[in-house]
N, C-alpha and C positions, 0 to 999 in steps of 0.2 A: 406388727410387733407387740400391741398391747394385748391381742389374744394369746403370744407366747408367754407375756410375764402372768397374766393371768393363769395359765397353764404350769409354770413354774411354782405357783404359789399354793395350786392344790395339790401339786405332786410332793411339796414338802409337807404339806398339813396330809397323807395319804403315807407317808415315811416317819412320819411324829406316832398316826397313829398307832400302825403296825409295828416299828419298836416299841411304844411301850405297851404293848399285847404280848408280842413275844418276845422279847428280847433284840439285841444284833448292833448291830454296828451305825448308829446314829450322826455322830458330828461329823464323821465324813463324807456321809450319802448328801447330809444336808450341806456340806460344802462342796457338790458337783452338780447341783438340780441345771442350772443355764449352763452350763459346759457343755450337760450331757443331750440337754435339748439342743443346744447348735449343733451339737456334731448328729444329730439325728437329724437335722434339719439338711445340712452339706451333705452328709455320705449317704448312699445305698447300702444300707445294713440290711440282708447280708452278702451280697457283690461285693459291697465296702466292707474292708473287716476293722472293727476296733478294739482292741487290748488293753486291759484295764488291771495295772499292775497292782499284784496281791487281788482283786477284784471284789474285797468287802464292802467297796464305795459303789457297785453295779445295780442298786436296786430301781433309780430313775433308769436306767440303759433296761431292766427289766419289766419295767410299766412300760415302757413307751415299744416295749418289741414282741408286745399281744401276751406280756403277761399279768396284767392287773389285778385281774380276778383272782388272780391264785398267790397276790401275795402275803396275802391274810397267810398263808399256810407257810412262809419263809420259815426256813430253820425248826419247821414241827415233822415230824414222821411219819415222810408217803408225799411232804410240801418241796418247795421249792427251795435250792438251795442256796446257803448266804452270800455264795460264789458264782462266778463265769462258771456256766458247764453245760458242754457241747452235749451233751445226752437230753438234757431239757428243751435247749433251744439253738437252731442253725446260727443262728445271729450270737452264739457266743461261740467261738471260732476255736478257742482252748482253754483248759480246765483249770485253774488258776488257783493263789491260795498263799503261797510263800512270795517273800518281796525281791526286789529289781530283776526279775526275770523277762517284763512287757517286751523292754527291747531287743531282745535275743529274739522273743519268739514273732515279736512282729514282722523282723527284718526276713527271717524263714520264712512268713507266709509272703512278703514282700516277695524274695528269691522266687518261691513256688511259682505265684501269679505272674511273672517275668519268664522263667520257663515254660508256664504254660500261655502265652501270650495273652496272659488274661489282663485286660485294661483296668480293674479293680482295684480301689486306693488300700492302704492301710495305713492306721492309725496308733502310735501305739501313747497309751495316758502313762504317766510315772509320777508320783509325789516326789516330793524332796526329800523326804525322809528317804525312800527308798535311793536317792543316789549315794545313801552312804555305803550302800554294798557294792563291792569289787565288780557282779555279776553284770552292773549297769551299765559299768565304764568299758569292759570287755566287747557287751553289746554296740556299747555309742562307739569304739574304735575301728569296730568293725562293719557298723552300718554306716558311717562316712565315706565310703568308696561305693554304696552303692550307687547306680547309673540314673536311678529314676525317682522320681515324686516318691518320698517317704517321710512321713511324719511325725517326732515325737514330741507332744505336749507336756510341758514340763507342769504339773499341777503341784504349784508352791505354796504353800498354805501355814508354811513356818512350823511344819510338827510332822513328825511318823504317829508314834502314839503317845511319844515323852517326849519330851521337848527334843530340837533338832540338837545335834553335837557336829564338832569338828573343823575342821576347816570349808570344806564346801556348802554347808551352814550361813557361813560367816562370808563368801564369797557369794549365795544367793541375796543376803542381804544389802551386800554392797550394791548388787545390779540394783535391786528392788529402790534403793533411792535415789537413782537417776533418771527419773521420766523422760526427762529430754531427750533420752541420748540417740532415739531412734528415728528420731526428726534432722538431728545432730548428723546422725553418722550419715544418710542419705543425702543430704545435702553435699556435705563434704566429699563424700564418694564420688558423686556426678559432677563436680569441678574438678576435681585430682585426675579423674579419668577420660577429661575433654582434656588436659593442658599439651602445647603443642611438644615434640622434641624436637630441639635445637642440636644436635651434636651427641658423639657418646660420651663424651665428658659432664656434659650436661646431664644428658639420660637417666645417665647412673644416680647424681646427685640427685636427678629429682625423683627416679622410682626409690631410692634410700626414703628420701624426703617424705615421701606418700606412703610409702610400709609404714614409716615410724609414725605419720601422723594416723593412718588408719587404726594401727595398734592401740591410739593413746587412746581413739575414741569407741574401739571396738569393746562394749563392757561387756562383753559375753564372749569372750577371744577363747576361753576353754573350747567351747564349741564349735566355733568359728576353725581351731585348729585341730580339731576332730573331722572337719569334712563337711559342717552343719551350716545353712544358713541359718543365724540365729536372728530372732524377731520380738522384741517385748519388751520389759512387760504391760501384759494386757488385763483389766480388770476380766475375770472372771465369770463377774455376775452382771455383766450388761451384757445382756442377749444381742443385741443390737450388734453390737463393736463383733463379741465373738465371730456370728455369722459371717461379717466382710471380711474379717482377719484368717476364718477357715477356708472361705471361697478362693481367697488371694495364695493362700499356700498350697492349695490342689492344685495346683493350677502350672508351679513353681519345678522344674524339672532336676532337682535334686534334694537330698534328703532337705528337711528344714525342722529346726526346734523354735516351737512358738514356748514362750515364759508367761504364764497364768497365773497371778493371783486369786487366791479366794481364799475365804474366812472358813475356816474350820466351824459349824454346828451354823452355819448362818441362816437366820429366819427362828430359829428359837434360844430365846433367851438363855434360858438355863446352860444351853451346849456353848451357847458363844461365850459366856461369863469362864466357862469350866470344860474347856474343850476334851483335856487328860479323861475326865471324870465320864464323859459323854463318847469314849471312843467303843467300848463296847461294855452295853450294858445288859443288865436284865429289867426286866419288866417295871417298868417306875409311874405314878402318879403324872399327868400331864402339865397338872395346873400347879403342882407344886414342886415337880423335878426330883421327888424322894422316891427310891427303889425299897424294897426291903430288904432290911437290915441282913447285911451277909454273915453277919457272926463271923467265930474264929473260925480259921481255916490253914491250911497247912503252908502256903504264901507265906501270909504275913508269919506262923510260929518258924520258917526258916529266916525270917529275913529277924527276929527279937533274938534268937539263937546267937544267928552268925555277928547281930553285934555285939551279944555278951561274952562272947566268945573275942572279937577284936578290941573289948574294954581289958580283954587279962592279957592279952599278946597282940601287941605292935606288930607283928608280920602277918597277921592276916588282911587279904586285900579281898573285894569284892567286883566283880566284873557281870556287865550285864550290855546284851546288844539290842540297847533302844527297847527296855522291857524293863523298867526302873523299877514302876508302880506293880505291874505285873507280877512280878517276882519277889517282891516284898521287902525291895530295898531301900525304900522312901526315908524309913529313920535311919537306916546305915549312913546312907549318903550325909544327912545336917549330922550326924553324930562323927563321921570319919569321912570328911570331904576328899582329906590326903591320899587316901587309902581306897574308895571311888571308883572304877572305872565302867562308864558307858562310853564305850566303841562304838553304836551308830551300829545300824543292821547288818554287821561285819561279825558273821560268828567263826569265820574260818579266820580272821585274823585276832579276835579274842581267846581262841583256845593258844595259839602261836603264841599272841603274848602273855596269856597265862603260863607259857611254857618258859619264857623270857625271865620273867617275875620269878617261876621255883628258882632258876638257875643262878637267880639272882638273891636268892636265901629267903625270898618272902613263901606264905603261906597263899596263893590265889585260890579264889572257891571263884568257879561258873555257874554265874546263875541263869540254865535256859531252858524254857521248853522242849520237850521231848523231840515234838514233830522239827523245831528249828534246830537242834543239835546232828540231826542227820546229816545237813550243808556240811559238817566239817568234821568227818572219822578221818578223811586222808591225813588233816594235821592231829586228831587225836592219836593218831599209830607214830607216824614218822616225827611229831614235835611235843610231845609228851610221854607217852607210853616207851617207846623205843628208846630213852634217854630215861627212864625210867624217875623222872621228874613229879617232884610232890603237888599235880595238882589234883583239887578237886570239886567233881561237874555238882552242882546240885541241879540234877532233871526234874523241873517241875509240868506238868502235865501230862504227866507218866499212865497210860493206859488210856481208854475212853476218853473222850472230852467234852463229847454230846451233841450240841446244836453248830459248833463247827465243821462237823461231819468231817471227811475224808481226809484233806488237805490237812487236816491239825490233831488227828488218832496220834497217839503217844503210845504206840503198839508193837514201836522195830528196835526200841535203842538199846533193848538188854540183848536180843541176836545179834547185834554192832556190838556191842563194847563186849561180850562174855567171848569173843572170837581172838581178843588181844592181848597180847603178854603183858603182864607186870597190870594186871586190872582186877580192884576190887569193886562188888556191886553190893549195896542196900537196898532195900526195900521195903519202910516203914510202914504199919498201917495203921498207928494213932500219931497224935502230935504229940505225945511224950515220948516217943518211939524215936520220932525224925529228930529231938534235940538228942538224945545220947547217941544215935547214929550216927548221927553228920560229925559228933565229937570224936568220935572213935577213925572215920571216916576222914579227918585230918589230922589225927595224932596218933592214932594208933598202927595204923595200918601201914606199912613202904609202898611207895610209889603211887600211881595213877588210883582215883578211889571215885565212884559214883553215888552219893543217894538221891533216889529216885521215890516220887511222890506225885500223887494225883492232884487234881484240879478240886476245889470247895476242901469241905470239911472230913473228920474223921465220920465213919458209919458207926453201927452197932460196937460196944465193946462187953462183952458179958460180964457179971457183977465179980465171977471167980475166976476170970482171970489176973496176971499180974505178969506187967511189962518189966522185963529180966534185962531188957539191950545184949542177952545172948545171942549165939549164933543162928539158935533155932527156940522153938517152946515147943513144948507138947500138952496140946490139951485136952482132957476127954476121959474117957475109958481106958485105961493103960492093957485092959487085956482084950479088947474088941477084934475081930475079924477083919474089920474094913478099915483103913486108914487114909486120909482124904491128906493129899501135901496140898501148900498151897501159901502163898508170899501176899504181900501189899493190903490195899483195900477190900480185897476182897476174902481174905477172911473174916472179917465181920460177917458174910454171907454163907462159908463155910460152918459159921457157927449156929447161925438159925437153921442150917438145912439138917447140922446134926441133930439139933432138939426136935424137929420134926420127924427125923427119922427113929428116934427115941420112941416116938411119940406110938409106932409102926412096928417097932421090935427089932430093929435094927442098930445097932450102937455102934458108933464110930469113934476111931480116936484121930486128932488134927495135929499136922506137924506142919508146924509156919515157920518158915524161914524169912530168918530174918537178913544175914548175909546169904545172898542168892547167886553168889559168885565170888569164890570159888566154894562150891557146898561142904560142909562138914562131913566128913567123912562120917559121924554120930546120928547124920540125922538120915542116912542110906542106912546103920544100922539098927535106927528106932523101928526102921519097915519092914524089915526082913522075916518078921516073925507071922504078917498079915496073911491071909485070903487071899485078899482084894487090895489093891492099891490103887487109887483115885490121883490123879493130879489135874489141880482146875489150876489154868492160866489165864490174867488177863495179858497178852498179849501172844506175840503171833508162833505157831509151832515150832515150825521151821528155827533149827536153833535156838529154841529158849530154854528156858531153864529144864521144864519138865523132860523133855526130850531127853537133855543130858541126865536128871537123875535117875527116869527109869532104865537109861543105857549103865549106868555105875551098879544099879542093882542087880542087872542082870548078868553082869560082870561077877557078882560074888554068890553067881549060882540062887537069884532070887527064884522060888519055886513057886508064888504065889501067882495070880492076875493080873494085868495092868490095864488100865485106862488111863486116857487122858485127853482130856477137854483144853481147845486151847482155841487160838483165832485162827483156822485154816486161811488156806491160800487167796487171800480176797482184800479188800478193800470197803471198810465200814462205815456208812452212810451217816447222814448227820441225825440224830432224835436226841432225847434228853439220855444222860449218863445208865440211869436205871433201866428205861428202853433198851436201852444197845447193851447193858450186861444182862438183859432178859432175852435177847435178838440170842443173843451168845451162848448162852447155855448156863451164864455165869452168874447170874444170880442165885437164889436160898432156894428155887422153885426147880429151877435147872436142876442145880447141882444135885436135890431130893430125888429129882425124877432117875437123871443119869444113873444115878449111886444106885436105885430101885432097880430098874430095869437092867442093868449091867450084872449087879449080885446074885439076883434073885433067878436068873438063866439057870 
């Protein structure tokens, strides 16, 4: 056992070093290092399969399963990725990335290995954060009835990424302060279940007798009546205990949930003090825990916005699912406590009760991630949109994301929402942009409204332009040949490809929309008069915006050319932001070449 902890100790000091090289997901990894060595110690990975919910805590499960050498390359471009993904390695069984999904898919490989008579355990790991999504309790309902050894470890660490919410919160930590109870309940179990029966009068009283007392002392009865033997809880970080506590529930021929504690960021200082702050970072100093300085960024100017925006009107409410910090609602929240809502990793019940809230006269703004607003278009159609109710999403990680690669691409939600009735879309591409947007975007506009914004900061802004909060701008050459459309971030790249192209003899004029749904009928006939018509998209063809404007032009007899650059039918890998709009075509270099070679035919 001493060669494990020793083992455990370089594998944290080996996960210190590579976050802070590249970036990635630190307080987590360092709160599973002995979990993740016991369970590689117990199972045959990959005979055994084990499911690692969300999977950004997998970087010990990835040393330890031949891939050390290459984690120096996590999360860089052609490197390893920050997630479980069956393309890199057998031993990560499925491709993971969004939260409480472990236990659905572990019970599926459970089923498979049952149908195929294959004797092979499975595993599935789950945070406590992650049981505040519907998707978990779905799964734990339905893996209770299965027939065999199944396992899901509850990994309780008191936190998703912002602190835990809700009631089953509040229900982990009850359990978490009764150590006793598991010495407690066994003892009492094995007396209740010798005692003789006397009579059926008797009987009854005494199996009444022995429910109720089991009940009293069962502190995990959630589970218990889900179909689980429940077990715990267990420290964590004693390699030792884990081991015999794994070995005992293989072993156990029905499902079982073991209850883990462990410390969030544990073995470095810095993470443990400030676990929030240590959940995904970029590149930081070791010895002093300082990253460098992020500067403004379109986060935090949504989240300064929407509270000055709640200091003038009382009905605006803010909603966020367990992405407080993230979203840039940290001063909203001390400034408008009442007004508040983190729902816990429940996005499909946040849009619902942002649906609740319009009907109920207030103003709700959602604030979520692109890649997580996908879980919940059914209630954006049917509990918002359809009832044509005042909410509205603020999407932030809209487009590229970078070093999250596939799993967290903000590339589909304008082909989701631009499909649904009573839907309006923005798409800023400075931060003075996103404040008059988002204003217009809850007062201006009836019914369901989106603005959508990228991850970090604004890009390039040229010295002669000037932000109008119009429905579109035009800027450039007003009598040029070639007309390049194009929305969000990535105009600022539209606009160095035109100086370059300037530069070449070719002159272009840029029409950026700014509401990208539903299009101005002005800005189809700013293009009519072009050549060449260009449309560069950051996100994906199929259904986006561009699709639909060059289908409107061609509608009013456009005679000109068209192209159009967008994210074909794929799925885009993790590198840095700049990388992946260069992979794409979508950068200044792209967009020069496209416009070159398409024109000049």
């Amino acid at each position: 056992m001493d060669e494990l902890n020793v083992l455990c100790r370089e594998i944290r000091q080996e996960i210190i070093r590579t976050v802070a090289k590249n970036g990635g997901h630190l307080a987590s990894n360092l709160g599973v290092v002995e979990l993740t060595v016991a369970l590689h110690y117990v199972f045959d990975v990959p005979f055994d399969n084990i499911v690692w919910d969300v999977g950004h805590q997998s970087y010990t499960h990835k040393i330890l399963t031949g891939r050390k050498k290459q984690l120096c390359t996590i999360r860089t471009q052609g490197g390893l990725s920050g997630y479980p993904n069956p393309k890199e390695s057998d031993c990560d069984p499925f491709h993971s990335g969004h939260s409480s999904t472990s236990i659905s898919v572990a019970l599926g490989l459970a089923n498979a290995k049952n149908l195929h008579n294959d004797p092979g355990h499975v595993v599935a790991v789950i945070g406590d954060g992650a049981l505040t999504g519907g998707l978990a309790y779905e799964g734990l309902n339905n893996a209770g009835r299965f027939p065999k050894n199944f396992i899901v470890i509850l990994n309780d660490n008191k936190m998703s990424i912002s602190k835990n919410v809700g009631s089953i919160a509040r229900y982990l930590a009850h359990i978490r302060t009764q150590p006793g109870y598991l010495k407690a309940k066994g003892t009492v179990e094995e007396i209740l279940d010798h005692l003789p029966v006397l009579g059926d009068p008797i009987s009854n009283v005494l199996q009444k007798s022995k429910t109720l007392l089991k009940q009293a002392l069962y502190k995990g009865t959630l589970f218990e009546d889900m179909g689980f033997a429940y077990y715990g809880p267990y420290d964590g970080h004693d390699v030792e205990q884990m081991i015999s506590v794994l070995q005992s529930a293989k072993e156990i021929n029905r499902p079982v949930l073991l209850h883990v504690i462990t410390a969030k960021g544990k073995g470095y200082t810095f993470a443990e003090k400030n676990p929030d702050a240590f959940h995904g970072v970029s590149c930081f100093d070791i010895k002093t825990g300082e990253s460098q300085a992020s500067g403004e960024n379109f986060s935090k100017v949504f989240g300064k916005s929407l509270s000055a925006m709640a200091k003038k009107d009382e009905r605006i409410c803010a909603i966020t699912a367990a992405m407080e910090s993230g979203t840039g609602l940290v001063g909203f929240h001390k400034a408008f406590p009442d007004r508040f809502f983190d729902v816990g990793i429940a996005e499909e019940h946040a849009v619902t009760f942002a649906g609740g809230l319009a009907a109920g006269g207030m103003l709700p703004v959602f604030a979520v991630y692109s890649s997580f607003l996908q879980r919940s278009i059914d209630q954006v159609i049917h509990d918002a949109a359809l009832q044509n109710l005042k909410v509205t999403f603020a999407i932030d990680r809209a487009g590229v994301v970078g070093e999250d690669g596939e799993t967290h691409q903000g590339l589909f939600d304008v082909s989701l929402l631009s499909a649904i009735p009573n839907m309006t879309i923005f798409s800023p591409a400075y931060h003075e942009e996103l404040e008059l947007l988002l204003h217009q975007a809850v007062y201006e506009c009836p019914g369901v409204t989106a603005v959508r914004y990228p991850r970090g900061g604004q890009l390039y802004q040229p010295k002669d332009f000037t932000i109008t909060g119009n429905s579109f701008d035009e800027y450039g050459d007003t009598e040029a040949p070639v007309v390049l459309v194009t929305y969000g971030r990535i105009f600022s790249m539209a606009c160095l490809a035109a100086k370059k192209l300037q530069k070449e003899g070719i002159s272009v004029r840029i029409i950026k929309l700014n509401r990208i749904h539903p299009v101005d009928p002005q800005a189809i006939n700013a293009c009519m008069n072009a050549r060449h018509t260009f449309f560069f998209e950051e996100g994906v063809r199929q259904g986006g915006v561009g699709e639909h404007f060059l289908y409107l032009m061609y509608q009013q007899n456009y005679a000109g050319k068209t192209t159009l650059q967008a994210v074909e039918n794929r799925f885009v890998k993790h590198a840095t932001m700049r990388q992946s709009l260069a992979e794409l075509g979508l950068d200044s270099e792209g967009m020069k070449n496209r416009i070159q070679t398409e024109y000049l035919k």
